[in-house]
C-alpha positions, 0 to 999 in steps of 0.5 A: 804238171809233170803226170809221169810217176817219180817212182818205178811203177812197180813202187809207185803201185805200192804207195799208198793212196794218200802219199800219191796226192801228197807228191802230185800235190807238190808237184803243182806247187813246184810247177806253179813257183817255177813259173813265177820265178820265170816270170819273175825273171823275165820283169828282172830282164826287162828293158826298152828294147825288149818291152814297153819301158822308156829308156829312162828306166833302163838298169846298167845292165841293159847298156852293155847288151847295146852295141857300143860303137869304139872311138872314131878318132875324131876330136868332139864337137862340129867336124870340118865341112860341117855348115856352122849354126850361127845367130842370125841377125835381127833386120834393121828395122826392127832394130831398137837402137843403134850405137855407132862405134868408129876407131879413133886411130890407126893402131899401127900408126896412131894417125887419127881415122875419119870418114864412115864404113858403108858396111860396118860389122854388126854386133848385136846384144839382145836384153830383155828390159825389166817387165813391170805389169800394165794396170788401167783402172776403170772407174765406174761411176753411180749416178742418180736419176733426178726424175725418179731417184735410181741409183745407176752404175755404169757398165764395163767396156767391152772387151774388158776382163770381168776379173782383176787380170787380162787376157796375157796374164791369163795365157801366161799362167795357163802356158806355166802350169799346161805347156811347160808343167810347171807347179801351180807353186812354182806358177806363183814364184814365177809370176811375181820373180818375172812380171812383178805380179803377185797371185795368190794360189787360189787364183792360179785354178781360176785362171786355168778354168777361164782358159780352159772355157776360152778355147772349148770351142776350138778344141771340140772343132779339133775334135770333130776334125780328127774324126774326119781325116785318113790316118789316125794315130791313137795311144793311152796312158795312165792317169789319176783322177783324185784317187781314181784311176784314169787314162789320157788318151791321144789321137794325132792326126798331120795337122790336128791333135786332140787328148782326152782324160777318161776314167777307162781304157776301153774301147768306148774312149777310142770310138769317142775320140774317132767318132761313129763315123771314122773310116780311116787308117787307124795306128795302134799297138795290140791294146784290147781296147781297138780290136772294134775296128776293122783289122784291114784298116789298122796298122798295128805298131812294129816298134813293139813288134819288134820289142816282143821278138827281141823278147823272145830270142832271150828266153832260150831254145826254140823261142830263141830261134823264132825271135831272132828269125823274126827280128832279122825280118823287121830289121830288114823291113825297117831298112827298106822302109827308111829307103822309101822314106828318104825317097830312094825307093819306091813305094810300088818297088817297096810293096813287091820286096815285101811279099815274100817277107810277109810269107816268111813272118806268117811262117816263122809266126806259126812256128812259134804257136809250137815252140813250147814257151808258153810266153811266146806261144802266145804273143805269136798267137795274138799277133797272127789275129792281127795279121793283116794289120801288120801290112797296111803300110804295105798296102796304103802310101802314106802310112807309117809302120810305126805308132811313134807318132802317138807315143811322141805326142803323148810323152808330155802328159806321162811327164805332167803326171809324173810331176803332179800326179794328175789331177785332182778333179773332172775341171783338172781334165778337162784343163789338161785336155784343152791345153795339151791339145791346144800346145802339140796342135799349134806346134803341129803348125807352127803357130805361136802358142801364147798369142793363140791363148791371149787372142782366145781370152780376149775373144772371150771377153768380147763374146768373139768367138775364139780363132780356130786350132784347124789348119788353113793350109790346102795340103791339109785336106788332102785325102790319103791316096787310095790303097792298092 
């Protein structure tokens, strides 16, 4: 508030006591409707590139401040030299069947044609036949015993589902509602317009519950394995719970990545995802919830990074000057970044180009401490408490300077939310939990989800132990190279 009297001294001395705390009165109301209209503002100026909003919600407004490239001249689709995408062919042998088709006669002559191409051009049309569900009847026999007169019933085989469905119905409807997020309705239609088989809605959950228990076993090894690993990327984001407010959490590792659902967002979810024990390079935005971990070993996330000083170089005046030093500084970083990725520069090169950039940005930090916005003030603050984490990428080959990794990873579950609100009980979450941790970690390696699902079920029904979600590749256990 604004402590200089609005009148002449002399008057001033002259108002009356009353009057004076009546205009400073107002005077802090002013100030205080002043800054929610400059907060009130800058949320109206919000887009992806200057916070955390997706570009799905940018307004019109925000595609003029891009950069628009003008008509490169060139007519639309594949360019000339550009390598055609083409469909390849199945082998021979896996071919169903094969129709000959030879010219009767010449179409210039009309002379009639004999003999056999050794190389005949292949044509081939896929189909797909009309699926019509496999049902065995298992007839279990009552017999009574002439010694005492018991009546006995003969068991099930094993390996033979308890319940009316196999184990492909059971992965099939777990993949519709868990992979592709579609509605448990939807399901339903799915599965009779498909297959044939009609289901009723209450028995798409159960299936979901008997997947879920199928694979608990793996998930909780892939947890335990994303414990023990290098490089953890870590993110959150909202959830529902019933009426509760929840979170779903995400570490992504190479080869592994585990979700959670939580009913917070505080620090005790992030050290249940990593463990007691965790003593690598953890990858984050600023989020509260990570400050327990050693700032040394944190890589803080220069994408937001660089969606704060796009902030600040729009909110005028000397916190213009600062954001736009400091954007310039990351743009530069992130050139010389994807050099050292493509393999054009070196990573010990890389590290000493980086040195007096990393002076530079503590500078221009500290400058905007003093730039007398109060907005900017404070995200300069709060970024030079991390500091160190914004280097160790530098540091450390290896990791990178982005947490894209997670908020890729974690993309599908805010569309799952935003498509069935969430859930609507714990067993929903531990559902959500299982499937999406089993689906981004068999894409992670490139496994095939639906068999990975129907052999987990059937194992299940065995009492086999179901097939592990961990990597058998040796790459995998690499450690990370020591930091320099």
């Amino acid at each position: 508030m604004n402590t200089t009297p609005p009148f002449p001294p002399e008057l001033w001395e002259q108002t009356p006591l009353a009057v004076r705390e009546y205009i400073r009165t107002l005077e802090a109301r002013v100030a205080e409707l002043e800054a929610t209209v400059q907060r009130l503002l800058e949320r109206l100026q919000q887009d992806s590139q200057n916070s955390s909003r997706p570009p799905s919600s940018d307004p019109p407004q925000a595609l003029a401040k891009r950069a628009r490239r003008g008509p490169s001249g060139r007519k639309r689709g594949g360019q000339p030299g550009h390598p055609g995408q083409t469909r390849a062919l199945v082998p021979m042998e896996e071919v169903d069947t094969v129709v000959p088709v030879k010219p009767q006669q010449c179409r210039r002559c009309q002379y009639p044609l004999q003999g056999e191409d050794p190389q005949p051009h292949r044509h081939q049309v896929t189909e797909v036949p009309p699926i019509k569900p496999h049902v065995t009847e298992y007839q279990l026999h009552q017999l009574c015993c002439p010694a005492c007169g018991m009546l006995t019933r003969a068991d099930l085989p094993g390996g033979v589902s308890p319940g009316g469905f196999g184990p492909r119905v059971h992965a099939i409807v777990a993949l519709c509602t868990g992979a592709y997020r579609l509605s448990k309705r939807t399901t339903q239609e799915v599965m009779a317009d498909l297959f044939g088989l009609p289901l009723s809605l209450g028995t798409i959950p159960h299936l979901e519950q008997a997947t879920a228990q199928a694979v608990a076993a793996p998930v909780a090894d892939a947890q335990a394995y994303v414990r023990a690993q290098r490089v953890a990327h870590l993110d959150e984001t909202g959830w529902r719970e019933g009426h509760t407010r929840a979170w779903l959490w995400v570490a992504v590792t190479t080869w592994v990545t585990v979700f959670l659902v939580r009913l917070s967002r505080g620090a005790k979810v992030a050290e249940e995802l990593l463990g007691e024990r965790f003593c690598g390079i953890l990858v984050t935005d600023r989020w509260s919830a990570y400050t327990w971990y050693p700032t040394r070993w944190r890589q803080v996330c220069w994408a937001h990074l660089l969606r704060d000083f796009e902030a600040m170089s729009e909110r005028g005046g000397r916190s213009q000057e600062v954001g736009e030093a400091l954007r310039e500084q990351a743009r530069q970083m992130f050139h010389a970044w994807h050099r050292v990725r493509d393999g054009t520069l070196p990573h010990a090169a890389f590290r000493v180009l980086m040195r007096p950039m990393r002076r530079q940005v503590a500078r221009l930090l500290k400058a905007g401490q003093t730039c007398g916005v109060a907005k900017t003030e404070g995200v300069c603050r709060e970024v030079l408490k991390v500091y160190d984490a914004l280097w160790t990428f530098v540091r450390v080959e290896g990791v990178e300077p982005t947490n894209n990794t997670a908020e890729r990873a974690i993309r599908p579950g805010g569309l799952w939310r935003k498509g069935s609100f969430g859930t609507q009980s714990a067993q929903g979450s531990r559902f959500v939990e299982a499937m999406m941790t089993v689906v981004a970690t068999l894409k992670q390696q490139q496994r095939h989800v639906l068999a990975y699902l129907t052999d987990a079920c059937q194992a299940a029904y065995t009492g086999l132990p179901a097939p592990s979600l961990l990597p058998c590749r040796p790459e995998a256990e690499e450690d990370l190279p020591t930091a320099a």
